[in-house]
mmCIF file as Biopython writes it, N, C-alpha, C and O atoms, coordinates in Angstrom:
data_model
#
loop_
_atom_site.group_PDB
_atom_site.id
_atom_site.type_symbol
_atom_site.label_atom_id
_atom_site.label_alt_id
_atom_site.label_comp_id
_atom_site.label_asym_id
_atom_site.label_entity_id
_atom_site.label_seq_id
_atom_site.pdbx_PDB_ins_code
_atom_site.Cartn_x
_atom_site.Cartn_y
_atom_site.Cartn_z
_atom_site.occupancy
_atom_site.B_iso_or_equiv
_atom_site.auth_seq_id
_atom_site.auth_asym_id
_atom_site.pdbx_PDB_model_num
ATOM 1   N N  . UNK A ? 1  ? 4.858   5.755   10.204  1.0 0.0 1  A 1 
ATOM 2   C CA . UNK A ? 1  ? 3.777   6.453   9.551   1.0 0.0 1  A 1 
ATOM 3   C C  . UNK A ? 1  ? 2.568   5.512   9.509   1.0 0.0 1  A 1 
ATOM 4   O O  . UNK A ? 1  ? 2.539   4.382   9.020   1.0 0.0 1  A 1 
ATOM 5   N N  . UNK A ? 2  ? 1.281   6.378   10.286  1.0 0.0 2  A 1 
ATOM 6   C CA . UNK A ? 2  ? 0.612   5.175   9.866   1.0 0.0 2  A 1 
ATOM 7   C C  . UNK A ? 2  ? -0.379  4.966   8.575   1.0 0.0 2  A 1 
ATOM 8   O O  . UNK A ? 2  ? -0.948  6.015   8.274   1.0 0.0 2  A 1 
ATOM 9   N N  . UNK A ? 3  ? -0.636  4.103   7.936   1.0 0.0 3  A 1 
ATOM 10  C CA . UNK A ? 3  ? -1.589  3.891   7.088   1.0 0.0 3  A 1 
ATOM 11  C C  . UNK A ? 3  ? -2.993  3.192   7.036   1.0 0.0 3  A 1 
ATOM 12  O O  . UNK A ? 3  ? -3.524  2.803   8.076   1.0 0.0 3  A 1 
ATOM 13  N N  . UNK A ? 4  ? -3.714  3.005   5.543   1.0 0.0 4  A 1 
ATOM 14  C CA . UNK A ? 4  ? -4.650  2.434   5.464   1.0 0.0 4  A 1 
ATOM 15  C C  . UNK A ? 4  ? -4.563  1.377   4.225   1.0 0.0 4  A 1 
ATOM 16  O O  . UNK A ? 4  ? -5.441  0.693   3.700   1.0 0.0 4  A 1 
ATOM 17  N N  . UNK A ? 5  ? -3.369  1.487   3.996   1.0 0.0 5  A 1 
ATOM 18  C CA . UNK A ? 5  ? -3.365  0.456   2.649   1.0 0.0 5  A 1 
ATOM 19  C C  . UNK A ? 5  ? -4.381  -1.097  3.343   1.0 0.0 5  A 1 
ATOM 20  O O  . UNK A ? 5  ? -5.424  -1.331  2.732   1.0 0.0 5  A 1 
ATOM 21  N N  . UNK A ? 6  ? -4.127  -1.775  4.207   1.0 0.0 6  A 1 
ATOM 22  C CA . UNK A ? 6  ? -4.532  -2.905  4.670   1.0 0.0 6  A 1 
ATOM 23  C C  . UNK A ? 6  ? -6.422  -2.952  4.391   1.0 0.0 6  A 1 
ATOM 24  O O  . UNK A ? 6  ? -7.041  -4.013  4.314   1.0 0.0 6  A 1 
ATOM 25  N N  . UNK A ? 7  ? -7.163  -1.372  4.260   1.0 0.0 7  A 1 
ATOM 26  C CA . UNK A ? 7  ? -8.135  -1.198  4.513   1.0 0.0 7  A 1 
ATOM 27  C C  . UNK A ? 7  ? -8.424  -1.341  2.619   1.0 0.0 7  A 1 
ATOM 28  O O  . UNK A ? 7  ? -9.051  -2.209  2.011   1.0 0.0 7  A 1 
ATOM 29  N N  . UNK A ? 8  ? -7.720  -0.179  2.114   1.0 0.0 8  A 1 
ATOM 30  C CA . UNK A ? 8  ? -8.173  0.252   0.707   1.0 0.0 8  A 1 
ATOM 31  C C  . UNK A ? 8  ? -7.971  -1.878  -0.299  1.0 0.0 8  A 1 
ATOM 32  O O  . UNK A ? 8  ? -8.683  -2.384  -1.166  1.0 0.0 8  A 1 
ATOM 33  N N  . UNK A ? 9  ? -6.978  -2.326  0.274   1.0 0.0 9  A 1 
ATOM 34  C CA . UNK A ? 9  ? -7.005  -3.187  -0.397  1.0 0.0 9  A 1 
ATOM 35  C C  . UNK A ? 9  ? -8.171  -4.342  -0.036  1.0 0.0 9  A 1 
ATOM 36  O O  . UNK A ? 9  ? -8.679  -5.175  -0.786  1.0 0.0 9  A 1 
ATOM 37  N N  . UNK A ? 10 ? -8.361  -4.134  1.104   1.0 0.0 10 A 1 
ATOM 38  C CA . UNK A ? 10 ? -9.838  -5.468  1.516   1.0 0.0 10 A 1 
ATOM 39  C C  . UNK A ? 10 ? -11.060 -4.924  0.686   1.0 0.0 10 A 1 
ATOM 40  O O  . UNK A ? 10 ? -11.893 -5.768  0.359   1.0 0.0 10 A 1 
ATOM 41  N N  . UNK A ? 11 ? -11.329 -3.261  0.200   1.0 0.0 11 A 1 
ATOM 42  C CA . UNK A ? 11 ? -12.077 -2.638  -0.307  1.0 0.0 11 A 1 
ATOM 43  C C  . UNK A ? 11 ? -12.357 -3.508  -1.900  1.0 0.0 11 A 1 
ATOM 44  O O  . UNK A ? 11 ? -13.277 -3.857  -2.640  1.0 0.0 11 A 1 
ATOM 45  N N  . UNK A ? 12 ? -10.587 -3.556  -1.767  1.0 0.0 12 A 1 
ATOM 46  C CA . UNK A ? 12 ? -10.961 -3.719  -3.527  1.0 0.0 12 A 1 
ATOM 47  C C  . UNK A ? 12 ? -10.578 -5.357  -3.611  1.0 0.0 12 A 1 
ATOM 48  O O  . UNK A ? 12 ? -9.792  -5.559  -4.537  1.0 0.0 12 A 1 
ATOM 49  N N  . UNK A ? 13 ? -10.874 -6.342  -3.012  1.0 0.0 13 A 1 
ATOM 50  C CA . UNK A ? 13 ? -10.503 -7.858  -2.466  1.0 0.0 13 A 1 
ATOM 51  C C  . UNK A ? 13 ? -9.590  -7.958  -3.218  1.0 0.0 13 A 1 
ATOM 52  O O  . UNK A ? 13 ? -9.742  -8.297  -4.392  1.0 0.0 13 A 1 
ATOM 53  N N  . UNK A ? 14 ? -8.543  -7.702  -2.726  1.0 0.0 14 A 1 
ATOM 54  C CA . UNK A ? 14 ? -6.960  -8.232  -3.032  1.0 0.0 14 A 1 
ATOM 55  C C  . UNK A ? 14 ? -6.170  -8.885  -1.552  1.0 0.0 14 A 1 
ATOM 56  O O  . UNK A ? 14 ? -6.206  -8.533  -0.373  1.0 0.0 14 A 1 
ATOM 57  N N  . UNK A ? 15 ? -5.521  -9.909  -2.225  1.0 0.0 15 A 1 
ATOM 58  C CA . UNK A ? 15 ? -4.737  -10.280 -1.337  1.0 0.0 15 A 1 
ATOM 59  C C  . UNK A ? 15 ? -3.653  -9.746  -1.402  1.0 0.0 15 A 1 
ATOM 60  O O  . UNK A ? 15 ? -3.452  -9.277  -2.523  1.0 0.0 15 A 1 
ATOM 61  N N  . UNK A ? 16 ? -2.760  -9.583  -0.626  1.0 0.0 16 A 1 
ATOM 62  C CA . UNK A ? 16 ? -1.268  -9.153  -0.750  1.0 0.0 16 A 1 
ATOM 63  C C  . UNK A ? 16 ? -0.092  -9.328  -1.457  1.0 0.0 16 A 1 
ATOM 64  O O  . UNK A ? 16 ? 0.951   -8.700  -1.639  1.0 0.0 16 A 1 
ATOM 65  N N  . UNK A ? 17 ? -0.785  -10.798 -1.937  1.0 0.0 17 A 1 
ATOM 66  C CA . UNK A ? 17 ? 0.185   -11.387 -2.784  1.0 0.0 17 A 1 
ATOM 67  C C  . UNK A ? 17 ? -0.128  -11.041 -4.468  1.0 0.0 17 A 1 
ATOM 68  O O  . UNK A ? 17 ? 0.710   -11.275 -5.339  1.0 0.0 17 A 1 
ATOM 69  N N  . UNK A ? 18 ? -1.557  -10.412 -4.763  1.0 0.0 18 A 1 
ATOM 70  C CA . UNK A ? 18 ? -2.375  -10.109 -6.061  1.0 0.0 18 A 1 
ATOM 71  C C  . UNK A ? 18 ? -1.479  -8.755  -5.903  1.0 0.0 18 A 1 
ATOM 72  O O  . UNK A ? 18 ? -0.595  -8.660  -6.755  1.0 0.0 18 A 1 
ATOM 73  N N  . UNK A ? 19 ? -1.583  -7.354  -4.657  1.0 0.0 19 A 1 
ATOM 74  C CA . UNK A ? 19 ? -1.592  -6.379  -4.376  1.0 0.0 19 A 1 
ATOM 75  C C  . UNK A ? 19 ? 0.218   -6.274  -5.241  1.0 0.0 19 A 1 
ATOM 76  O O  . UNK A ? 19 ? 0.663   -5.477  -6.067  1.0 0.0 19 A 1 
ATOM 77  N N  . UNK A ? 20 ? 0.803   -7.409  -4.592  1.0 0.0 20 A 1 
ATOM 78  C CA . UNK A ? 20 ? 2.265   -6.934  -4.526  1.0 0.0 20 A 1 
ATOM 79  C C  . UNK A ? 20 ? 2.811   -7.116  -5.985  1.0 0.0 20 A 1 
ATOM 80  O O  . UNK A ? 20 ? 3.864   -6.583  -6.336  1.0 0.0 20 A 1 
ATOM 81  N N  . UNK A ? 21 ? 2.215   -7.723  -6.637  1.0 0.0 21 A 1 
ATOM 82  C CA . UNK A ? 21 ? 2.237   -8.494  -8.200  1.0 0.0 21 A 1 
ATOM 83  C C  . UNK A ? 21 ? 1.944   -7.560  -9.057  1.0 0.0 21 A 1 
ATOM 84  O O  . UNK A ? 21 ? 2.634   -7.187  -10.006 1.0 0.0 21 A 1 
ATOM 85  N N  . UNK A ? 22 ? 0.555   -7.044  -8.611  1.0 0.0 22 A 1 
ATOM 86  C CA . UNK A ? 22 ? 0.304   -5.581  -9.844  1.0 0.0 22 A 1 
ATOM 87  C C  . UNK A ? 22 ? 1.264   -4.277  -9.612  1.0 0.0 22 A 1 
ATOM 88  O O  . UNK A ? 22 ? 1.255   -3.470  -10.542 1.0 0.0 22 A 1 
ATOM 89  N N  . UNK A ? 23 ? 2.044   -3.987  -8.553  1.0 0.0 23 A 1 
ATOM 90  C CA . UNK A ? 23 ? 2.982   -3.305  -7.966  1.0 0.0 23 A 1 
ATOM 91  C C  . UNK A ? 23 ? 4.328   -3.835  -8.785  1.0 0.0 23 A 1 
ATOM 92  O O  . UNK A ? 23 ? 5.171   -3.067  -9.249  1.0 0.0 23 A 1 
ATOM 93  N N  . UNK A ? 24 ? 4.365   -4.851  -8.853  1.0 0.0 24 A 1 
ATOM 94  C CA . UNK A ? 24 ? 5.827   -5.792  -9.098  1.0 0.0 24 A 1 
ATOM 95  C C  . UNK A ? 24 ? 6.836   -5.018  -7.829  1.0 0.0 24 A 1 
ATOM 96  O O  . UNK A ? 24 ? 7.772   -4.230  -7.961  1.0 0.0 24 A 1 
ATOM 97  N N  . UNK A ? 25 ? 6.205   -5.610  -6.571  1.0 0.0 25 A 1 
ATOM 98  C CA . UNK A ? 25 ? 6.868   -5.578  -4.905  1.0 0.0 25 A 1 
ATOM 99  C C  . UNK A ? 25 ? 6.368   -6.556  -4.349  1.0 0.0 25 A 1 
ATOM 100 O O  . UNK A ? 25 ? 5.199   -6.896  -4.527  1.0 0.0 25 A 1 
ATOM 101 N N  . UNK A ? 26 ? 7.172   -7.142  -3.605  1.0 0.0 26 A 1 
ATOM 102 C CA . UNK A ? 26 ? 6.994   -8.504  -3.053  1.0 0.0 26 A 1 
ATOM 103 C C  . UNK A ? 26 ? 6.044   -8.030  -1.860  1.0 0.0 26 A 1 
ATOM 104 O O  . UNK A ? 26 ? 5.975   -6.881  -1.425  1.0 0.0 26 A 1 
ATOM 105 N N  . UNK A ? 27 ? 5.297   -9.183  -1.401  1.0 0.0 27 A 1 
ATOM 106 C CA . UNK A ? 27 ? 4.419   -9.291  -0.519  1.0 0.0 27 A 1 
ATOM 107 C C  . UNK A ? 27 ? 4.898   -9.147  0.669   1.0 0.0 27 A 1 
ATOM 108 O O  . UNK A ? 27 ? 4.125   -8.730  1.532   1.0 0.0 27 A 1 
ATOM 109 N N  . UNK A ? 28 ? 6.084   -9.404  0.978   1.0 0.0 28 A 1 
ATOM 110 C CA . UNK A ? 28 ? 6.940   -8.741  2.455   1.0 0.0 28 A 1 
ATOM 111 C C  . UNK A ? 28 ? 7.041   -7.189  2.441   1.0 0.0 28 A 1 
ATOM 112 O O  . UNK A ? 28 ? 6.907   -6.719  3.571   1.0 0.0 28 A 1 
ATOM 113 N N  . UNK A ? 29 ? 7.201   -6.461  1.667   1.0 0.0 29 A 1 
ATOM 114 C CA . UNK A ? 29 ? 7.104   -5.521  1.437   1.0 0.0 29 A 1 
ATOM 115 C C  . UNK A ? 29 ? 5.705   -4.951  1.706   1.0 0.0 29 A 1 
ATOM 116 O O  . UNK A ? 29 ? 5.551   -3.981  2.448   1.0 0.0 29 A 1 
ATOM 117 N N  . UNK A ? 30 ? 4.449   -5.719  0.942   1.0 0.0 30 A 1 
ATOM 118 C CA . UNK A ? 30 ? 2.954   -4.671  1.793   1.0 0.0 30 A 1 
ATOM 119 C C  . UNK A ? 30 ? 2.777   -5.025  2.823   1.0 0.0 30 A 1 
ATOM 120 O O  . UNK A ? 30 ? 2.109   -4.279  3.539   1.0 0.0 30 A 1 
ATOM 121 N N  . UNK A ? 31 ? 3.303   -6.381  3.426   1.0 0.0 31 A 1 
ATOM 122 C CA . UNK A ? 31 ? 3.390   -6.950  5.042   1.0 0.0 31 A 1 
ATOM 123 C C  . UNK A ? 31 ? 3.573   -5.996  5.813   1.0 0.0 31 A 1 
ATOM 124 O O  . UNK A ? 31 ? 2.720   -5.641  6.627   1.0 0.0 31 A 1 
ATOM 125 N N  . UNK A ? 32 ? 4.979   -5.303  5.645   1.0 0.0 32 A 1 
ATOM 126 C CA . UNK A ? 32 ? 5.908   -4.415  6.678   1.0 0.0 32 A 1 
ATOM 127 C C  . UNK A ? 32 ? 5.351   -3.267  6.509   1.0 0.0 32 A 1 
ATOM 128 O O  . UNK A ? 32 ? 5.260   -2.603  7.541   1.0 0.0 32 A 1 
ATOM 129 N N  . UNK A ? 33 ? 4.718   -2.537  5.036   1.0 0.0 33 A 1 
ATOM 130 C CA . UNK A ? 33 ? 4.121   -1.497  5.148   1.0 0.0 33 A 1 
ATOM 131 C C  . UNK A ? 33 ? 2.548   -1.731  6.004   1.0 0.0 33 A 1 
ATOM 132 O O  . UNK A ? 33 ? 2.003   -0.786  6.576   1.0 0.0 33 A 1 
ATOM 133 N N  . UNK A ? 34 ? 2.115   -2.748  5.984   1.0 0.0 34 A 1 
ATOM 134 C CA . UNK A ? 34 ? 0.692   -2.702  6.863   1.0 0.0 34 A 1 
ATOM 135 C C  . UNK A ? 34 ? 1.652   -2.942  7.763   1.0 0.0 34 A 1 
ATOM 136 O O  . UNK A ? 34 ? 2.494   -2.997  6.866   1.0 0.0 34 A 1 
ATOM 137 N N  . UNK A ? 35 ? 2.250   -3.123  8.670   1.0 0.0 35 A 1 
ATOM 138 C CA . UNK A ? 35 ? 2.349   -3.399  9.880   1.0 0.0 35 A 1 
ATOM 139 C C  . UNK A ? 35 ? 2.765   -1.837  10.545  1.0 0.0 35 A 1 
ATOM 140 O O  . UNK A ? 35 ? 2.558   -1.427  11.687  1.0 0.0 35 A 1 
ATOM 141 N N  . UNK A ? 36 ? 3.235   -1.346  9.722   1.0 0.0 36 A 1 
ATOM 142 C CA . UNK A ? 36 ? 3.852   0.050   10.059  1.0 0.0 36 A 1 
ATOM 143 C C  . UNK A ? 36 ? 5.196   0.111   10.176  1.0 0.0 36 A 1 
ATOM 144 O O  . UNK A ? 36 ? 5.727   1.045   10.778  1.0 0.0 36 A 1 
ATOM 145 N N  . UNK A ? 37 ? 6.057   -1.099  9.488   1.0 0.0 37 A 1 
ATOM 146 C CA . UNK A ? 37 ? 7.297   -1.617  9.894   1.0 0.0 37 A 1 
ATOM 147 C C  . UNK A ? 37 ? 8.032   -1.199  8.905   1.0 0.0 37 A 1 
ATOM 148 O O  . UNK A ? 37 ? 9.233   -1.465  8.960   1.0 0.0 37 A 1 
ATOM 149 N N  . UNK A ? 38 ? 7.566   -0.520  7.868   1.0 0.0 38 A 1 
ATOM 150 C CA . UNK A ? 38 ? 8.427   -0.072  6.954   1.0 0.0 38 A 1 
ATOM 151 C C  . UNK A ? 38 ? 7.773   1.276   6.224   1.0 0.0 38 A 1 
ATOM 152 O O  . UNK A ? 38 ? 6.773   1.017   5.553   1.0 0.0 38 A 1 
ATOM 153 N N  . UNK A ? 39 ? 8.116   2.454   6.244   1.0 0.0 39 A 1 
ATOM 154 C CA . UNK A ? 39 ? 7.805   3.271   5.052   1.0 0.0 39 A 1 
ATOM 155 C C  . UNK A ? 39 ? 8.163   3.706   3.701   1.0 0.0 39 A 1 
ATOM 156 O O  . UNK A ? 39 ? 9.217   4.283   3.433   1.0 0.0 39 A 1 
ATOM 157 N N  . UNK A ? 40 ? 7.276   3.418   2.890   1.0 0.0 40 A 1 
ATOM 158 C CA . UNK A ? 40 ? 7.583   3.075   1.447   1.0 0.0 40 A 1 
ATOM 159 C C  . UNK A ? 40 ? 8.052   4.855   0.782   1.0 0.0 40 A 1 
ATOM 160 O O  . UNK A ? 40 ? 7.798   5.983   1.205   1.0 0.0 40 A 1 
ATOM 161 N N  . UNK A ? 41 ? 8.838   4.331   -0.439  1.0 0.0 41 A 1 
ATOM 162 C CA . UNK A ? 41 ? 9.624   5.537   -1.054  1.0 0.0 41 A 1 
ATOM 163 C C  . UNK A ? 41 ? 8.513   6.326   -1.289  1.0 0.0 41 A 1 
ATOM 164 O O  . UNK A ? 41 ? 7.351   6.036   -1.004  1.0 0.0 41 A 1 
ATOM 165 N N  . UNK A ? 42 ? 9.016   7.587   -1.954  1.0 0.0 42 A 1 
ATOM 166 C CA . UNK A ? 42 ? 7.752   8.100   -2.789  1.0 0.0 42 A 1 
ATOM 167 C C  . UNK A ? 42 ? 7.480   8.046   -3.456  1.0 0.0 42 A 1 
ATOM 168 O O  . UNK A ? 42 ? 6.475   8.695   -3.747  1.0 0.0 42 A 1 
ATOM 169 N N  . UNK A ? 43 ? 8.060   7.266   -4.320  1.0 0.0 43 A 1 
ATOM 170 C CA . UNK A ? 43 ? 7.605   6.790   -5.603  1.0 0.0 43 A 1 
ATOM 171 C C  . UNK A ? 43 ? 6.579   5.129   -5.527  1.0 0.0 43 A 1 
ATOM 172 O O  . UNK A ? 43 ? 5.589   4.651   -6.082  1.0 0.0 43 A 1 
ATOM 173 N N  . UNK A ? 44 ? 7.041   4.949   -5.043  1.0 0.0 44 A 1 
ATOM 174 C CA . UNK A ? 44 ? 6.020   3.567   -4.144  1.0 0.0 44 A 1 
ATOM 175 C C  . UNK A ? 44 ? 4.307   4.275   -3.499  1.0 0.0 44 A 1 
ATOM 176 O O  . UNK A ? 44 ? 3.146   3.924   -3.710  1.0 0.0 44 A 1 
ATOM 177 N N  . UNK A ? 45 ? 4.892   5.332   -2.706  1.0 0.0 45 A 1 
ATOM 178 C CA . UNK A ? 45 ? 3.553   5.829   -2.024  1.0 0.0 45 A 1 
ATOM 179 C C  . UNK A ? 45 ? 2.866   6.364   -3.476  1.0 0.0 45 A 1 
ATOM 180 O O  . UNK A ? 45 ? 1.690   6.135   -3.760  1.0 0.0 45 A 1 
ATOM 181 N N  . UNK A ? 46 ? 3.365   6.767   -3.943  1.0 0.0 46 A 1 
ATOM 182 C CA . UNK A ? 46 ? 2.510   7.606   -5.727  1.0 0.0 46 A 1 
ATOM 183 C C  . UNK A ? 46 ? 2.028   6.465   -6.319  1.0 0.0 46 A 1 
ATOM 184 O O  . UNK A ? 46 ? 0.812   6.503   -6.502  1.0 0.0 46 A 1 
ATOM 185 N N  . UNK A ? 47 ? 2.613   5.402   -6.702  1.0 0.0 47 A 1 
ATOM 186 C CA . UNK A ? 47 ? 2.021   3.916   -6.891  1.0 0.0 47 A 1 
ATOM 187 C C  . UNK A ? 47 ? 0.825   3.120   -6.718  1.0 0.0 47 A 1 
ATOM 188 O O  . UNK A ? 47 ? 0.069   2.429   -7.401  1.0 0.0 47 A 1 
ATOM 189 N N  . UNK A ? 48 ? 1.003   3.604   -5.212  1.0 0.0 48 A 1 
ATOM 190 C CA . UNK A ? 48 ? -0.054  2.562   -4.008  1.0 0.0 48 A 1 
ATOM 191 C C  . UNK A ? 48 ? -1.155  3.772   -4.684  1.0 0.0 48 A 1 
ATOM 192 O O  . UNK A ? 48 ? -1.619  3.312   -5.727  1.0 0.0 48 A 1 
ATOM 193 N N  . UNK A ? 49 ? -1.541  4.761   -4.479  1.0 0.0 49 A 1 
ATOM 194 C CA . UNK A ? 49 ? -2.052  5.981   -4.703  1.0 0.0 49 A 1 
ATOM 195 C C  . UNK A ? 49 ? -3.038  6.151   -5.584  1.0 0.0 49 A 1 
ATOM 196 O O  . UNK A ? 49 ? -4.227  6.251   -5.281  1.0 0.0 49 A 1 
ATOM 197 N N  . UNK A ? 50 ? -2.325  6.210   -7.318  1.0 0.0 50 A 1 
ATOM 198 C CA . UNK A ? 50 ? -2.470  5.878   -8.526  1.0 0.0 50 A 1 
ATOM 199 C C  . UNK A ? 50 ? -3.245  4.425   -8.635  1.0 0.0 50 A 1 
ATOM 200 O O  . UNK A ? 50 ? -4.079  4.237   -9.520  1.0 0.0 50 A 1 
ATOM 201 N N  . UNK A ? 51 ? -2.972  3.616   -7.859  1.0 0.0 51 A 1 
ATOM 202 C CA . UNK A ? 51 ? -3.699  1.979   -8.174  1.0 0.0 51 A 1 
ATOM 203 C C  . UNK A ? 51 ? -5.133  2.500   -7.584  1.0 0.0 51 A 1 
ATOM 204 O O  . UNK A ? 51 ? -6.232  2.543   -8.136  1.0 0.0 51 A 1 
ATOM 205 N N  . UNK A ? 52 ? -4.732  2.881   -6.263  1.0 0.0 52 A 1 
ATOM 206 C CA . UNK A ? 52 ? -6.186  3.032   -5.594  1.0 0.0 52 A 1 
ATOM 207 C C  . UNK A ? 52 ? -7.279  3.948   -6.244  1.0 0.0 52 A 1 
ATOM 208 O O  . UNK A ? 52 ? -8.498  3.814   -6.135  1.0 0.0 52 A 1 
ATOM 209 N N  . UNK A ? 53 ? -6.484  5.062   -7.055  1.0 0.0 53 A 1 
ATOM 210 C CA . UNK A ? 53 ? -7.421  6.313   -7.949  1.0 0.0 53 A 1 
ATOM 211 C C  . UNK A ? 53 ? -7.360  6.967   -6.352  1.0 0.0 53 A 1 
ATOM 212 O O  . UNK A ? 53 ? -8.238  7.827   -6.282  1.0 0.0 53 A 1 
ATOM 213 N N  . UNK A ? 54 ? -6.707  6.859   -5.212  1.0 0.0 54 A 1 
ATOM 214 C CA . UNK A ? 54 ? -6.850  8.202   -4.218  1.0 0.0 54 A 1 
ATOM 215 C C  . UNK A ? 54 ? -5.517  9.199   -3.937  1.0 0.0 54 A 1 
ATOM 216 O O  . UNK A ? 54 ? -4.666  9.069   -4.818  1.0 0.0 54 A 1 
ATOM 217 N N  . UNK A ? 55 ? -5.295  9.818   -3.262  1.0 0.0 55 A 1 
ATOM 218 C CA . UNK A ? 55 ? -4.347  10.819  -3.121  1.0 0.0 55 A 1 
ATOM 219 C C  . UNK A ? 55 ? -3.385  10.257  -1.740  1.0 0.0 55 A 1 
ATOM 220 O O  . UNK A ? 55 ? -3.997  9.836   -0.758  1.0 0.0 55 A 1 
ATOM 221 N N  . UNK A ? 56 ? -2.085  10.277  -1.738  1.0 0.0 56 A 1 
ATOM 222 C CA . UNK A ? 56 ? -1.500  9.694   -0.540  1.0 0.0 56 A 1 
ATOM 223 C C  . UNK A ? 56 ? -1.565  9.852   -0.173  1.0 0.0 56 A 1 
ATOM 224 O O  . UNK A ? 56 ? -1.160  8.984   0.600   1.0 0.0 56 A 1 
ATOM 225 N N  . UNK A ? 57 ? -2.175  11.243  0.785   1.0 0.0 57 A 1 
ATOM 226 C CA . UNK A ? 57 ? -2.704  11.366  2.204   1.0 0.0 57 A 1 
ATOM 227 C C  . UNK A ? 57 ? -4.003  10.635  2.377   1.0 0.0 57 A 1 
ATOM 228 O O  . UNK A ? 57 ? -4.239  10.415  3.565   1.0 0.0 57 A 1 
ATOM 229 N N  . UNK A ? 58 ? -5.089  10.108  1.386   1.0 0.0 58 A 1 
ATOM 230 C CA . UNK A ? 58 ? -5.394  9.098   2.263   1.0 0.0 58 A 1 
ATOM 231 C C  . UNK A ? 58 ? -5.412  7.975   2.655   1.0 0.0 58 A 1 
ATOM 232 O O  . UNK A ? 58 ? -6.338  7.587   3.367   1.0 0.0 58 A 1 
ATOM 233 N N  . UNK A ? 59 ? -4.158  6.980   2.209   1.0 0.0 59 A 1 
ATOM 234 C CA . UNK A ? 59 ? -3.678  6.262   2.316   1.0 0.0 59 A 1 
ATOM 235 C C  . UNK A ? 59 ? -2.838  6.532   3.621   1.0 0.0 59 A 1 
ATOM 236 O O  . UNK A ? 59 ? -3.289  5.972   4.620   1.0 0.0 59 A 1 
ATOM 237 N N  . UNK A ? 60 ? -1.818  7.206   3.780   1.0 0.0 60 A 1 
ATOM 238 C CA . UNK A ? 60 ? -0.738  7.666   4.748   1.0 0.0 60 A 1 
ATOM 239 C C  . UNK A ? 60 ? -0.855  8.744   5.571   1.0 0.0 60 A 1 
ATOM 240 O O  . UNK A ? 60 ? -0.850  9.904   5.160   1.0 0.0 60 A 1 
ATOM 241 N N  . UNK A ? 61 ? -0.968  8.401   6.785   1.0 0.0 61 A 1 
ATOM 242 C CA . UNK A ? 61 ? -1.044  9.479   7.848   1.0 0.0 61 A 1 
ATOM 243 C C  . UNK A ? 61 ? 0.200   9.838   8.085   1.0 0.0 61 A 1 
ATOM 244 O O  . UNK A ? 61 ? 1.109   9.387   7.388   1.0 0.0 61 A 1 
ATOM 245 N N  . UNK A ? 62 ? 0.375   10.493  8.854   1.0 0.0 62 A 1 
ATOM 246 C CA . UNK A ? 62 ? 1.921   10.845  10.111  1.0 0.0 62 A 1 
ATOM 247 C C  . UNK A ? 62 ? 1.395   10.775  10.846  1.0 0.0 62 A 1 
ATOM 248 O O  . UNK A ? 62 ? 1.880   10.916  11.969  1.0 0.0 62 A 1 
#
């Protein structure tokens, strides 16, 4: 699936390691999701979502 998390978070200057901390998810974890190497639960995607104030489709494509 692809995404934009890699984008929304340079928006809001976070590093991955700030990103994964306010999440309480390790930074391998937003690694593999920016890489496209992993797709996150849905309760994770509602998360990422909710932090950003946007809706998961625009975060997450198919």
């Amino acid at each position: 699936m692809k995404n934009k998390l890699k984008v929304y978070r340079a928006m809001n200057d976070l590093t991955q390691e700030n990103l994964a901390n306010k999440l309480g998810i390790t930074r391998q974890t937003i690694i593999a999701i920016e890489k496209n190497k992993y797709d996150p639960s849905l309760s994770l995607a509602f998360k990422l979502a909710k932090f950003f104030n946007v809706s998961i489709e625009d975060i997450f494509k198919e």
